[in-house]
C-alpha positions in Angstrom: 245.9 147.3 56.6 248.9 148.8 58.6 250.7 145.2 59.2 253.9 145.4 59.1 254.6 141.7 58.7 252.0 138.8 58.5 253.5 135.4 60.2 253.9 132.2 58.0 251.4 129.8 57.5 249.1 132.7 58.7 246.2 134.6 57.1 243.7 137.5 57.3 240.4 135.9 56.6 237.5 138.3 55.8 234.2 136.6 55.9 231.0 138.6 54.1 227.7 138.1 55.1 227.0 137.0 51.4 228.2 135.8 47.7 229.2 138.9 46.0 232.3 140.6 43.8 234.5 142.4 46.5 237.3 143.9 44.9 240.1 144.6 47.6 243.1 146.8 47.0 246.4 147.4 48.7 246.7 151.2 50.1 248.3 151.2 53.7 249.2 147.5 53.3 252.9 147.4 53.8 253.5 143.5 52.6 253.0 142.0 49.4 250.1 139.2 49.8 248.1 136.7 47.8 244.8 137.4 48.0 242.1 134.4 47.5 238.5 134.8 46.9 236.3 131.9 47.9 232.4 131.2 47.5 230.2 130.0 50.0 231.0 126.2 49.0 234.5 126.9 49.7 235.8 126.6 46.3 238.6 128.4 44.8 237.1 131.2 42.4 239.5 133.7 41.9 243.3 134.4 42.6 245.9 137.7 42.8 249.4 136.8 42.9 252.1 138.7 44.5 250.1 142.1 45.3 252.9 145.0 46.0 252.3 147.2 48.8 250.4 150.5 47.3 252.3 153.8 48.3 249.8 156.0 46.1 246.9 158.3 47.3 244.8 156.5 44.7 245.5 152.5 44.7 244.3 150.1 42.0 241.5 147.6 42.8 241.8 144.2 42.2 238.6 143.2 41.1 237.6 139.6 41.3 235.7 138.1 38.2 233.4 136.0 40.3 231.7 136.1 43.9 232.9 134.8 46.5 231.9 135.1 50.4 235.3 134.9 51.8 238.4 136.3 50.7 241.7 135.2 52.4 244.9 137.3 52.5 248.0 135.4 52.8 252.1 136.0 52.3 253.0 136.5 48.8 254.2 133.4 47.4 252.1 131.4 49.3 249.9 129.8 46.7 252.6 128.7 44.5 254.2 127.3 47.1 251.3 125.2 48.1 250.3 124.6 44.7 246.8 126.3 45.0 244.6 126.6 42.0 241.2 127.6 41.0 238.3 124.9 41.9 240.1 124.0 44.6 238.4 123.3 48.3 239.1 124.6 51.2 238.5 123.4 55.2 238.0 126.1 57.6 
């Protein structure tokens, strides 16, 4: 929250303590992302594509439809432009 620009090839990885649905939403975010959720086997479970900066008091959540332990916020475009699907591992 509050970024006013994210670098390329640069993320914001948030890393839960376990497997779980964690919607996230985009109040004081000021750059569209992609937003990737990722279990604990580092699979792919969920994407959001292109998430618009939310300017409302009251922001929409984008809720995930499987848990994941990580979720990793990254420039909007990015995971077209690296092809990125679901079921697909990660290395971190």
């Amino acid at each position: 929250m509050f970024r006013k620009e994210l670098a390329q090839n640069r993320g914001m990885l948030f890393i839960f303590e376990k497997e779980d649905i964690y919607p996230f939403w985009m109040k004081n975010t000021f750059i569209p992302l992609d937003i990737i959720w990722i279990n604990a086997d580092k699979e792919v479970v969920f994407l959001s594509k292109d998430n618009s900066p939310c300017k409302e008091i009251s922001c929409l959540s984008i809720n995930p439809q499987r848990p994941a332990k990580y979720v990793l916020e990254v420039n909007a475009g990015a995971i077209d432009k690296i092809g990125l699907k679901l079921g697909d591992k990660l290395g971190f």
